[in-house]
N, C-alpha and C positions, 0 to 999 in steps of 0.2 A: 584133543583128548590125551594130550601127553604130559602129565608132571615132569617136570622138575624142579629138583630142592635137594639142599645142605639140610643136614641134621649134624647139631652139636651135643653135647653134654651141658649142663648149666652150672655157675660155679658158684651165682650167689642169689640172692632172690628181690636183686632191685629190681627188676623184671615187675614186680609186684604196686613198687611206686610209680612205675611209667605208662602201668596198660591202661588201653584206653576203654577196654572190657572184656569180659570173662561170661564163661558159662559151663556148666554140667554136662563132661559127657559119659555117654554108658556105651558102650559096644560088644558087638560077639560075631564068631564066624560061622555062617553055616558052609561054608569050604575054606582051609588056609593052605591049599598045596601051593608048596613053592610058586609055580608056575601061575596061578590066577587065583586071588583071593576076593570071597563073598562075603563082603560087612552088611550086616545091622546096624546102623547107629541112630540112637536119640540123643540131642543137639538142643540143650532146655526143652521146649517144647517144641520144637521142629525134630522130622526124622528121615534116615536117608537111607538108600540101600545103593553099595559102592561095588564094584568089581574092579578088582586091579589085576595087572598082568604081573609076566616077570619084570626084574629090576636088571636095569642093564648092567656089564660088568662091572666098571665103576661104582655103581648103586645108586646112581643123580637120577635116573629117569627109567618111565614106566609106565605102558596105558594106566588112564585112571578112564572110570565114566561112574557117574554118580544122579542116581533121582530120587527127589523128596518124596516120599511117602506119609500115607497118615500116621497120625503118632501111634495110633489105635491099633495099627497091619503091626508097624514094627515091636512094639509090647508083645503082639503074638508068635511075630516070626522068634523075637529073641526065646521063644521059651524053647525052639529047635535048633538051633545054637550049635555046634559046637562046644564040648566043657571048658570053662575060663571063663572070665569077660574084662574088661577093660573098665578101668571106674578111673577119671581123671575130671582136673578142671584147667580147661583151655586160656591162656590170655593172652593176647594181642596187644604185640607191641610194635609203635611205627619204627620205621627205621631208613631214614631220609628215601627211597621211592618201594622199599619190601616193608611188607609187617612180618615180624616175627609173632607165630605159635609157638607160645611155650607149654607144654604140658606139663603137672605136676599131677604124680598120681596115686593112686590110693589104689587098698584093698591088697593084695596077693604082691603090686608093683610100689607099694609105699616107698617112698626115698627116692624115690627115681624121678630125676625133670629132665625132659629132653627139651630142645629148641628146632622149631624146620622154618626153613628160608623159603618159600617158592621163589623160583627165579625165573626167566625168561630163555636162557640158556644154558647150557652145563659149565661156560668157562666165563659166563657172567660173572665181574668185577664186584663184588660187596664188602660195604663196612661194618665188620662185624663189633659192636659192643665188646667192652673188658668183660662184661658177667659171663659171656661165652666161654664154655673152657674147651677140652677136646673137642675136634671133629669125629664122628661116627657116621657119618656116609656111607654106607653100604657094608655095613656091618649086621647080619642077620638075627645076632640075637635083641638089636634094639627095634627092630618088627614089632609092632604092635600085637600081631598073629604070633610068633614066636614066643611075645611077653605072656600069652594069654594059655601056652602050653610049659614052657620054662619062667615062673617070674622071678623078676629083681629079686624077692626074698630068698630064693633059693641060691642064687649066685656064691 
């Protein structure tokens, strides 16, 4: 139940030619302290509710635990939320043994794509694509939770 993953910045949008699929997502938090964050999220029609811990110093890793819920609970827990919410469309791209999630998102965080790597360990070897630009690993204000109380537009 331990994430880890690179998060980069994205610098151009071939990402778009190579996924192998995409879908809608919407999220909100009914907790975002630092310390253990409570997501809401619906995933097309799939929905999930995630708890995460802190990120370690670095910012590579962090309890995750995540279960699917009906779409129907989550439509309701979102309307207890926390204010903000996360409006993006996720794609998946392979990348010889990782798939890259790139996010490109909409609403309050419009302009913004991130990239996250899962990896298997924090000083795991990868090849990262030219469209990748900065790394932002462990940088707090590209927190999803973060984006949903300071967004992109504001920056």
């Amino acid at each position: 139940m331990q994430e880890i993953e690179r998060k980069y910045l994205v610098k151009s949008e071939h990402y778009k030619e190579i996924a192998y699929t995409s879908y809608k997502i919407i999220q909100a938090y009914l907790n975002s302290h630092p310390k253990r964050t409570t997501r809401i999220r619906t995933k097309g029609e799939q929905a999930f509710i995630t708890v995460k811990g802190k990120s370690s110093a670095d910012g590579t890793s962090r309890f995750e635990w995540e279960k699917e819920i009906e779409y129907s609970e989550a439509k309701e827990l979102l309307k207890f939320c926390e204010p903000g919410k996360i409006e993006k469309t996720r794609f998946l791209v392979k990348n010889k043994s990782h798939t890259i999630e790139v996010d490109e998102f909409y609403g309050n965080n419009s302009g913004l794509i991130l990239a996250e790597i899962e990896l298997n360990s924090a000083d795991e070897n990868i090849n990262l694509p030219e469209w990748l630009g900065k790394e932002v690993t462990g940088k707090p204000e590209y927190y999803n939770s973060a984006l949903t109380k300071n967004p992109y537009k504001d920056w």
